[in-house]
C-alpha positions as CSV (number, residue, x, y, z in Angstrom):
1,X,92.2,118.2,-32.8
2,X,94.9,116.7,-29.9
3,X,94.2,120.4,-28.8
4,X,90.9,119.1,-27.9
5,X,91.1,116.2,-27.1
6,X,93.8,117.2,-24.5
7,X,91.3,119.3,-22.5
8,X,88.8,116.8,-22.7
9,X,90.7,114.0,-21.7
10,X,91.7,116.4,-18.4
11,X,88.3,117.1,-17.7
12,X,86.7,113.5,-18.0
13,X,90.0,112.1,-15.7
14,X,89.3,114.7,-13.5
15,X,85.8,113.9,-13.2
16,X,86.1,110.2,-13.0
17,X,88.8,110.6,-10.3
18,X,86.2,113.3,-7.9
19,X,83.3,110.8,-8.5
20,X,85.0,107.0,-8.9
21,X,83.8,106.1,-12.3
22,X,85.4,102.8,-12.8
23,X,88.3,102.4,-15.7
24,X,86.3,100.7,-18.4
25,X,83.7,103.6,-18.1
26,X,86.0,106.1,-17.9
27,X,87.6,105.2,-22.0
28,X,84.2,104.2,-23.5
29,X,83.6,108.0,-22.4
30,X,86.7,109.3,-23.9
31,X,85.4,107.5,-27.1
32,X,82.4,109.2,-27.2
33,X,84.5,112.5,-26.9
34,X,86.7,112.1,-30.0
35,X,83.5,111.1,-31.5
36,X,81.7,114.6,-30.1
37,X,84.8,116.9,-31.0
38,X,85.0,115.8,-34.1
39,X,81.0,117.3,-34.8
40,X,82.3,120.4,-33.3
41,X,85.1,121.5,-35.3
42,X,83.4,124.1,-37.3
43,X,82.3,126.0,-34.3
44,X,85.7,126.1,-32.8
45,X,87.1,127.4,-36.3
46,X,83.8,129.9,-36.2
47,X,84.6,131.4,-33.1
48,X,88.5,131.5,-33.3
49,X,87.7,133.6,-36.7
50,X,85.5,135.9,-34.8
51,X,87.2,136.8,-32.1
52,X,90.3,137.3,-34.8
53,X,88.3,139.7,-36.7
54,X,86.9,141.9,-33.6
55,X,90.5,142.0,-32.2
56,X,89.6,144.3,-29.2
57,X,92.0,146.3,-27.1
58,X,92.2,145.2,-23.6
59,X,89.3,146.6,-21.7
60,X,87.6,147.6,-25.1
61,X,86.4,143.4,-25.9
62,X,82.6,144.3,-26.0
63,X,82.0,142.5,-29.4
64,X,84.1,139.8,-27.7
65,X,81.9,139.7,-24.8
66,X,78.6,139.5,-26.8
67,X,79.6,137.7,-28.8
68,X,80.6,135.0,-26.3
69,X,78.5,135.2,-23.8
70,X,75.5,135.3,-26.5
71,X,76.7,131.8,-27.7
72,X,77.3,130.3,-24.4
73,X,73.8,131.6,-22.8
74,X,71.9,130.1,-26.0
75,X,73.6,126.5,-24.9
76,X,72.3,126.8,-21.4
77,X,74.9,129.0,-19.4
78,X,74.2,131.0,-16.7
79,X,75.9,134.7,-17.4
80,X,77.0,137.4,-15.5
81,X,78.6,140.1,-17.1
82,X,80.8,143.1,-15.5
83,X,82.3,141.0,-12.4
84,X,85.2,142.4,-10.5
85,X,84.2,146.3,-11.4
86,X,84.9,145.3,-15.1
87,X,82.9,146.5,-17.7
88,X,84.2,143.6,-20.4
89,X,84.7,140.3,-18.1
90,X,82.0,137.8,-17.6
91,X,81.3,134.3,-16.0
92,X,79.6,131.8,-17.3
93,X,78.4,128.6,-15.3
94,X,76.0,124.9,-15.7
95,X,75.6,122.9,-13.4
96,X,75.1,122.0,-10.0
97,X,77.8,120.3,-7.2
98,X,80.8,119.3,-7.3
99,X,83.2,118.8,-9.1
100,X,83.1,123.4,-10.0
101,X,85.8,122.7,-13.0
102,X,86.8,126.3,-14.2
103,X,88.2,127.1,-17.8
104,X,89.8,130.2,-18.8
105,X,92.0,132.2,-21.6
106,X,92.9,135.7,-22.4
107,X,90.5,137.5,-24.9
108,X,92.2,141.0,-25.8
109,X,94.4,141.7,-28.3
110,X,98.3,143.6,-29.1
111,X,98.3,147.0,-30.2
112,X,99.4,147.8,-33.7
113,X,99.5,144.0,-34.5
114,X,96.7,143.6,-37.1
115,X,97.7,140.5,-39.9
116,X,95.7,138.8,-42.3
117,X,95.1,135.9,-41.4
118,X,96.9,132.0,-42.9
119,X,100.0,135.0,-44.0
120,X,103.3,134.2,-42.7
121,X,104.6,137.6,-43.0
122,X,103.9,140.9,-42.1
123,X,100.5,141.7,-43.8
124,X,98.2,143.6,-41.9
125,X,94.7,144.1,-42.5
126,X,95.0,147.9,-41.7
127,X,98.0,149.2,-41.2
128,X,98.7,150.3,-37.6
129,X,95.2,148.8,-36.3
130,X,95.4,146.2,-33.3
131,X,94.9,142.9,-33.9
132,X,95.4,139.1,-32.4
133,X,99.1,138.4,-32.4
134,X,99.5,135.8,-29.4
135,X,96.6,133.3,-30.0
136,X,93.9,135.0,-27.8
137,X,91.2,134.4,-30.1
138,X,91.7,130.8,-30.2
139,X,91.8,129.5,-26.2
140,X,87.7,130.7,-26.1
141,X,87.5,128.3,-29.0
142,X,88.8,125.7,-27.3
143,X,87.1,125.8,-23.7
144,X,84.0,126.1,-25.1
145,X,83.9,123.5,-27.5
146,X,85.3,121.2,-25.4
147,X,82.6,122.9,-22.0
148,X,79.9,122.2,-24.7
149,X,80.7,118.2,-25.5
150,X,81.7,117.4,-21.8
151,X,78.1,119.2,-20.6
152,X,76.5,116.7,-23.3
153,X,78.2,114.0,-21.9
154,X,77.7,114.9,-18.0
155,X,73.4,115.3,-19.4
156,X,73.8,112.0,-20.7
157,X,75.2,110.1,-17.7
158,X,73.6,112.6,-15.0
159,X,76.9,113.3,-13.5
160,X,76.6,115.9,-11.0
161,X,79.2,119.0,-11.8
162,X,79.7,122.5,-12.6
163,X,81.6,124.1,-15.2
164,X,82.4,127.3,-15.1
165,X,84.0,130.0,-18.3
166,X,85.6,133.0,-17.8
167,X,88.3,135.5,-19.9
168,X,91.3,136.9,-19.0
169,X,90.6,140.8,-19.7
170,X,93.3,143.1,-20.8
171,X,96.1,140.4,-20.3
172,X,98.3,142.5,-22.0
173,X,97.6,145.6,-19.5
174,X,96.5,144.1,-16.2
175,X,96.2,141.2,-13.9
176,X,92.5,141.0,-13.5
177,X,92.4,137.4,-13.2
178,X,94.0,138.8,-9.5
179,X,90.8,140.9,-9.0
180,X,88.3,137.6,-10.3
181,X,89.9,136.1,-6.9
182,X,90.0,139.0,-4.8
183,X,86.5,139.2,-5.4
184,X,85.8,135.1,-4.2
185,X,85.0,134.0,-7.8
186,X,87.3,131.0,-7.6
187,X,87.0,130.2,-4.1
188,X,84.8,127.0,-4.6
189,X,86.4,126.1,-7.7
190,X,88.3,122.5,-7.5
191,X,90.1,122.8,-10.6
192,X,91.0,125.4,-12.7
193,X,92.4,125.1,-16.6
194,X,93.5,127.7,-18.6
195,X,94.4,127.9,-22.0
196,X,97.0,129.4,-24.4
197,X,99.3,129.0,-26.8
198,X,102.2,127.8,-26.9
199,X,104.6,125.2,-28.5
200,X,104.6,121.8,-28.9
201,X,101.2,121.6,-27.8
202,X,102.5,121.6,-24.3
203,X,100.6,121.1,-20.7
204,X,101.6,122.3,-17.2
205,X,100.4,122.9,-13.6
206,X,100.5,125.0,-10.5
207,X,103.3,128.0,-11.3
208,X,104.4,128.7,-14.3
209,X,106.2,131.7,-13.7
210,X,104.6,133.9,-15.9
211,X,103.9,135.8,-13.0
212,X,105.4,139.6,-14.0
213,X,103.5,142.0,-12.9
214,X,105.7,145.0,-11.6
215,X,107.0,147.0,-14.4
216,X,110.5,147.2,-14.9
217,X,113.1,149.0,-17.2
218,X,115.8,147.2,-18.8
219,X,119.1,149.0,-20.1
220,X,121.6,147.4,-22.5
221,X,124.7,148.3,-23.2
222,X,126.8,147.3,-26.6
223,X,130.7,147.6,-26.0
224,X,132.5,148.4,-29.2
225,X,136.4,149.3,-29.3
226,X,135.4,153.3,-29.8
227,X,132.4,154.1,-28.4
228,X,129.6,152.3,-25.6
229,X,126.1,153.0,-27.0
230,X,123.5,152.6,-24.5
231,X,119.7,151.0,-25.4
232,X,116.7,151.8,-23.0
């Protein structure tokens, strides 16, 4: 829930802020919000269970995509599907004007890393199958559950907007956020929000350094008074 909330707090102060809705407005909005969430929660758990179960390879998320963009379409998203040379990645956008608020998280899963899930130890589902070990089928949960209630709310008070979805694809193997921009897909965006785990429920902006995109090879060596053993 303060998952939630969190994003929806950002995007109603960020709304308020771009179109000068006054303070008194701005919590009897954030009210409604808690309010909104808290008719939502079984969606978000449906869709973070679905994406766990399809646990898809990075460039193989095409029960991901369907499934997404299927859900996202039915609640009045435009989609396109396949941008950047992609086969897997998608946009999806309502609205019209400005503020363009864009959310994203990574959708593709770690090789070898299938678990059942609520299990605190190693227990996979298939043994050596790929599965969701870093929290990437719950940040779709979140953005659109939170897209879905702040759409509501923008219908309800005709505030003029766009919102704008979009997946990380094969995180684990590429930047192709990189090739979303080299292609102009964030180039009218005002704000852009991306979700993932981490701890403490923590929040950040501009660089967070998790930038690493050259590959690199590390080489340890453990000194020991007969012999030097050397780890690649």
């Amino acid at each position: 829930m303060k998952s939630y909330l969190t994003l929806i707090f950002l995007f109603v102060s960020f709304i308020a802020f771009s179109q000068k809705i006054d303070e008194k407005k701005i919590l009897k909005l954030k009210e409604d919000a808690i309010a909104a969430i808290d008719k939502k929660v079984d969606l978000g758990q449906q869709i973070n269970d679905m994406l766990f179960s399809f646990s898809e390879l990075g460039f193989q998320e095409v029960e991901t995509q369907n499934y997404l963009t299927s859900l996202l379409e039915k609640n009045g998203f435009k989609i396109e599907k396949g941008i950047a040379g992609i086969p897997t990645s998608w946009i999806a956008t309502w609205g019209t004007g400005k503020p363009v608020i864009a959310l994203g998280s990574d959708v593709d899963c770690i090789p070898k890393a299938s678990q059942k899930p609520g299990v605190a130890y190693h227990d996979p589902i298939v043994e050596g199958a790929p599965g969701h070990g870093e929290g990437h089928n719950s940040g779709q949960a979140l953005n659109i559950v939170a897209a879905l209630t702040i759409k509501e709310m923008m219908e309800r008070e005709k505030i003029s907007g766009t919102l704008m979805l979009w997946p990380g694809i094969a995180e684990e193997q590429l930047g192709s956020k990189a090739y979303y921009i080299r292609q102009g897909y964030f180039k009218n965006v005002d704000a852009c929000i991306f979700t993932h785990v981490s701890d403490n429920l923590n929040i950040g902006y501009g660089d967070n350094g998790y930038t690493g995109i050259v590959s690199v090879k590390f080489s340890f060596e453990r000194l020991s008074p007969f012999l030097i053993v050397r780890y690649d």
